[in-house]
N, C-alpha and C positions, 0 to 999 in steps of 0.2 A: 478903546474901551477903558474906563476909568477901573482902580480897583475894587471903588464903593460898588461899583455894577458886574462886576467878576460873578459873586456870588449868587445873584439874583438870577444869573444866566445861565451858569451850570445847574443851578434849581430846576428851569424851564427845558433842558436837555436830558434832562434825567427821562422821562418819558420815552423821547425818542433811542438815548439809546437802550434804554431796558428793552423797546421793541425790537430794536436791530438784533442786542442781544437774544431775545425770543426766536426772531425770525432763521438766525442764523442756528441755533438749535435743533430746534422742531426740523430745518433742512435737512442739518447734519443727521440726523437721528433716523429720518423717515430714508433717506439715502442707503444708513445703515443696513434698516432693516431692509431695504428690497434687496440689497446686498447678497444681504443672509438667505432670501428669499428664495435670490435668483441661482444660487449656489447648490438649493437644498431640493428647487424644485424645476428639473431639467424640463420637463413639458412644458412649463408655464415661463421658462426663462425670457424669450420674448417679451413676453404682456411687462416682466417686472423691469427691464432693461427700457421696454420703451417708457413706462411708468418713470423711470429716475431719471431718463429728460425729461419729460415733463414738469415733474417734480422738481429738477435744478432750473428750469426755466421759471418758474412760479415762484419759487426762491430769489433770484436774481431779480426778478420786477419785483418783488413786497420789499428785499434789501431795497430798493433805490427809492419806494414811494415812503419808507419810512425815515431816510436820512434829514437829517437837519439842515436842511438847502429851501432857498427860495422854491415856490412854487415855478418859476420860470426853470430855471437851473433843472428841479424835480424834472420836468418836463423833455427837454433836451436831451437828459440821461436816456429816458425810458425812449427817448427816439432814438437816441445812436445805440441802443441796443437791439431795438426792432432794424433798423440798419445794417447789424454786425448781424443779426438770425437770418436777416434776408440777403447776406453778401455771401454767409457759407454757405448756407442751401443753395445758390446759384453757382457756385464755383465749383460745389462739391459734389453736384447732382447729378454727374456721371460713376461717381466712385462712391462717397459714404453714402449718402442720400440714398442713393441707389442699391446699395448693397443693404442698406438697413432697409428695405421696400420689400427686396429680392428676398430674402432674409424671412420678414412676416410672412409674404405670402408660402414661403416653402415650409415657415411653420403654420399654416391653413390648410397648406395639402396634408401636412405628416406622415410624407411618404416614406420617409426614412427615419430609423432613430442612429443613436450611438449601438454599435455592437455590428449592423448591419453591412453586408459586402455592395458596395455602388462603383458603377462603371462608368462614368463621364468623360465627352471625350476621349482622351489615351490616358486617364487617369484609371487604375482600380484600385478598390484597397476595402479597408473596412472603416468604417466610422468610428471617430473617438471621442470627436466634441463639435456640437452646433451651438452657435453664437449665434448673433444679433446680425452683423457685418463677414462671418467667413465660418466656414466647414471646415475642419481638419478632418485628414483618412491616415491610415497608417496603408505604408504599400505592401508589396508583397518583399520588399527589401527592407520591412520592422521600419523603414524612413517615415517621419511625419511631413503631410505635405499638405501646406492650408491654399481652400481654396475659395475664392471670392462667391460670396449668395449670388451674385449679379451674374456668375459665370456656370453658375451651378442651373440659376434661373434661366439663363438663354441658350444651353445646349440639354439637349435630352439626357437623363439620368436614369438608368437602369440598375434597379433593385432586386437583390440574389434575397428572396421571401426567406423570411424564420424558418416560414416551416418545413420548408423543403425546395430543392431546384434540380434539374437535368444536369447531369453530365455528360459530354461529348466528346467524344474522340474520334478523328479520322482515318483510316488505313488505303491503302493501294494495293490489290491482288492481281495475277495473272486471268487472264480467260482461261486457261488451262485448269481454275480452281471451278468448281460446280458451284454456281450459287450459294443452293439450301447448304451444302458443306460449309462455305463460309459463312453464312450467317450462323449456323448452329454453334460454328465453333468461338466465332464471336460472343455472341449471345450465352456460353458455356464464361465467355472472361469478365463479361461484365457481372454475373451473379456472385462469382469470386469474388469480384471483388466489393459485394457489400451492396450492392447497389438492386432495386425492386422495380418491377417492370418495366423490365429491360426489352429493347426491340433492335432491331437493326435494320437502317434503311441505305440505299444502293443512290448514291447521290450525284455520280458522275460517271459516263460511259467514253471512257478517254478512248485513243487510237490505238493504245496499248498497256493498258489495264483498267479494271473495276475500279471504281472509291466505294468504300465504304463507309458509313458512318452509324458508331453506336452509341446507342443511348441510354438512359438508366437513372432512375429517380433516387437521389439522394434524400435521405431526412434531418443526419444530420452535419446543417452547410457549414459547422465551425471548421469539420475539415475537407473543406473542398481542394485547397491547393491539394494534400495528399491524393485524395479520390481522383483526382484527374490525372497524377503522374502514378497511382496503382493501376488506374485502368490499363492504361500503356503498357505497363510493365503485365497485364495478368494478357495483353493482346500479345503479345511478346511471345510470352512462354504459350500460351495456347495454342498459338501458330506452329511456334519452332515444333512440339512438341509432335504436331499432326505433321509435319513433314509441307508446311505449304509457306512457301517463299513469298518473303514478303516483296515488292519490287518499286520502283522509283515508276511516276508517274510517263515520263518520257523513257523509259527502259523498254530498248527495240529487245525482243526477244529473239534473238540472233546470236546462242552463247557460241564460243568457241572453249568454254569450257567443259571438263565433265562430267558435272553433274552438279544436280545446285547448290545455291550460295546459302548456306543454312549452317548456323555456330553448330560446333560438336558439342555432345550432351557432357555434363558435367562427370566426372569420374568420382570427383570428391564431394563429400556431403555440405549442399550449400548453409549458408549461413542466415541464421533467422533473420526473419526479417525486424526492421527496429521497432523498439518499443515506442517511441514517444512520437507524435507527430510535427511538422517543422510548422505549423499552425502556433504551437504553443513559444513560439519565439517571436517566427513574424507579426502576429497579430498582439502582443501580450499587451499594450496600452489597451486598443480597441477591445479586447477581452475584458478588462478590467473596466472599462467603460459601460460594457453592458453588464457586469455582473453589477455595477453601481446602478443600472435604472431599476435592474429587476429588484434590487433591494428594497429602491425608493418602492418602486409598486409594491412592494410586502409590507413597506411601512406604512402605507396610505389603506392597505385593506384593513391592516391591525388596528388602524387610527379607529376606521370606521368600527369595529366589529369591537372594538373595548368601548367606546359610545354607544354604540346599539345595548351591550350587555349591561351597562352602567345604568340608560333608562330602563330598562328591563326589568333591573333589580332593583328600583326605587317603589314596585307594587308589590314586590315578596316579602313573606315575613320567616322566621322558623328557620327551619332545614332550610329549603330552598334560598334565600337569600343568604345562608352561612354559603351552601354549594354555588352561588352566582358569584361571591364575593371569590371564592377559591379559583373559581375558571377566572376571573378579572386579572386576579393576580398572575395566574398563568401569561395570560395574555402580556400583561406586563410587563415581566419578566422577560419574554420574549421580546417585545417592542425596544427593551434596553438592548439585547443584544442586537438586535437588527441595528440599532444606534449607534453604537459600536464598532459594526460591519462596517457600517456607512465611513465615519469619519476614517476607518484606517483606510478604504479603496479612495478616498478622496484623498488624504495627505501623499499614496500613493500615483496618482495621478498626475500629483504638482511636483513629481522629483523628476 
C-alpha cells in the first residue's frame, strides 16, 4: 500500500473500529453490571451468571462480525468459534456443563438457601454460598467444604427447615427399669433441655436391654449442635439422678459387682453451665451468610414499600403529604442503613 492511499484507508476503518470500540464497551459494561447484580442479589444469582454468558457470547460474535476482515476470513472466525463453544460443551459436559445444569435446576427447587443446615451424603454443615457450578457448607469443624451442583443434584439432600426440626437422642436401659419410669424420666430431660413436644419412643427390644429414643421439637435450629449434646447431658443427669443405670447394649446382666455402676453425686457445687454456644464459632461464615440474605429481604421490602409510599404521595396535598413525605424519609433513612449492613457482612464474607 502506497502512502498517497494510507490515509484514505484509515478514513474507511474508522467505522469499523469505532464499532469494535462500541461493541467491546457496551460488553464490558453490561458484564459489569450483572456483576454487581449478581453480588447484590443472591436469589437471582443464577439467572445473572447465566446472563453474562450469554452476554460474553454475544460480545464475542458482534467483536468478530465487526472487525475489518474479508467477508471470507469474517466467516471462518465465527466458525471456529461455534467450533471452540461446541468442543467445551462436549469435553466439559460431565463437569462444568453439568454443574452449571445441576446448579439451575437446584436454583428451581430452592430447596435450600445460605444460612441453612443440609446433610448430603456424609457431608453436614450449614450453607454459606450457592453459585452457578458449586455449594459451599461450613462443617461442624467451622472447615469450608465446596461441593459440586452435579453432586448436590445426584444424591439426596436433607434440609434441617428454619422453622424448626426434631432432635434425637438414643439411650440403652435395663429390663429391670419399668417402662413409663423411663419414659417419664426421659421425657422430664428433654423439656430441660428447651425442647417442646417431647415424646419418647422404645425403638429396639435387644436380648439385654431396652433402646430408647427421645424426641423433642426444637424452634430454634441455629443451635442444634448444642441442643443435641444438652440433650445427653440433661439424659445423663436425669437418669443418674433417679438411680437407674444406664447399660451397653450387649451388657449380659451377670454383675459380680455390688451394686451398680452409677457416678457418685457431686459433693461440690457444680459449675454453671456456659454461656455462649459453640454454634457461634462453628457456623460463623454461614451465620453471617444468612444474616446477609435476610438483610437483602429487608432491602427488597423497603424498596418496595418507599415506592408504594412515593406513589401514594404524588395524590396528597397539605398535612398529609408533609406526613407521607416524613414516613418516606423514615423509610430512607432506614434503607441506608440496611445499605450499610449489607456492604459490611459482604466485605466480611470475602476475608
Amino acid at each position: 500500500m502506497q502512502l498517497d492511499q494510507l490515509g484514505p484507508w484509515l478514513w474507511q476503518q474508522i467505522p469499523s473500529v469505532a464499532g469494535l470500540f462500541i461493541v467491546l464497551l457496551c460488553t464490558a459494561l453490561v458484564l459489569r453490571w450483572l456483576s454487581k447484580n449478581a453480588a447484590n442479589h443472591s436469589q437471582n444469582r443464577y439467572k445473572f451468571q447465566l446472563a453474562g454468558l450469554v452476554v460474553g457470547f454475544c460480545g464475542a460474535v458482534a467483536f468478530i462480525a465487526t472487525l475489518p476482515v474479508s467477508e471470507s476470513l469474517r466467516n471462518q472466525l465465527l466458525t471456529l468459534l461455534g467450533l471452540v463453544v461446541t468442543a467445551i460443551l462436549t469435553l466439559s459436559s460431565t463437569s462444568i456443563a453439568g454443574n452449571a445444569m445441576a446448579g439451575l435446576m437446584l436454583r428451581l427447587l430452592s430447596s435450600y438457601r445460605p444460612g441453612d443446615f443440609v446433610h448430603v451424603g456424609d457431608y453436614f454443615g450449614r450453607v454459606t454460598e450457592q453459585n452457578l457450578f458449586h455449594t459451599e457448607i461450613q462443617t461442624e469443624d467451622r472447615d469450608l467444604l465446596t461441593l459440586p451442583n452435579l453432586f448436590m443434584a445426584a444424591n439426596p439432600v436433607k434440609v434441617i427447615h428454619a422453622t424448626g426440626t426434631i432432635v434425637t437422642a438414643t439411650v440403652t436401659l435395663g429390663y429391670d427399669v419399668q417402662r413409663k419410669h423411663a419414659q417419664a424420666l426421659l421425657k422430664t430431660a428433654a423439656e430441660e433441655t428447651g425442647l417442646s413436644d417431647s415424646f419418647v419412643l422404645i425403638t429396639n427390644l435387644g436380648d439385654f436391654s431396652v433402646e430408647y429414643r427421645v424426641c423433642g421439637f426444637l424452634a430454634e435450629v441455629k443451635t442444634l449442635i448444642s441442643a443435641r449434646s444438652n440433650l445427653r447431658c440433661k439424659m445423663l443427669d436425669t437418669l443418674h439422678e433417679a438411680g437407674v443405670e444406664i447399660v451397653s447394649p450387649n451388657f449380659m446382666n451377670q454383675r459380680q459387682v455390688p451394686g451398680p455402676v452409677i457416678p457418685a453425686a457431686h459433693l461440690h457445687p457444680i459449675q454453671s453451665e456456659q454461656d455462649t454456644t459453640p454454634e457461634q464459632t462453628l457456623f460463623d461464615k454461614a451465620e453471617r451468610a444468612q444474616q446477609l440474605e435476610d438483610l437483602k429481604d429487608s432491602l427488597q421490602e423497603i424498596n418496595e414499600e418507599i415506592k408504594s409510599l412515593e406513589e401514594n404521595a404524588k395524590g396528597m396535598s397539605g398535612t398529609e403529604h408533609a406526613e407521607a413525605q416524613a414516613t418516606i424519609e423514615q423509610r430512607v433513612r432506614r434503607q441506608k442503613a440496611i445499605v450499610r449492613a449489607l456492604e459490611y457482612f459482604q466485605s466480611q464474607l470475602k476475608q
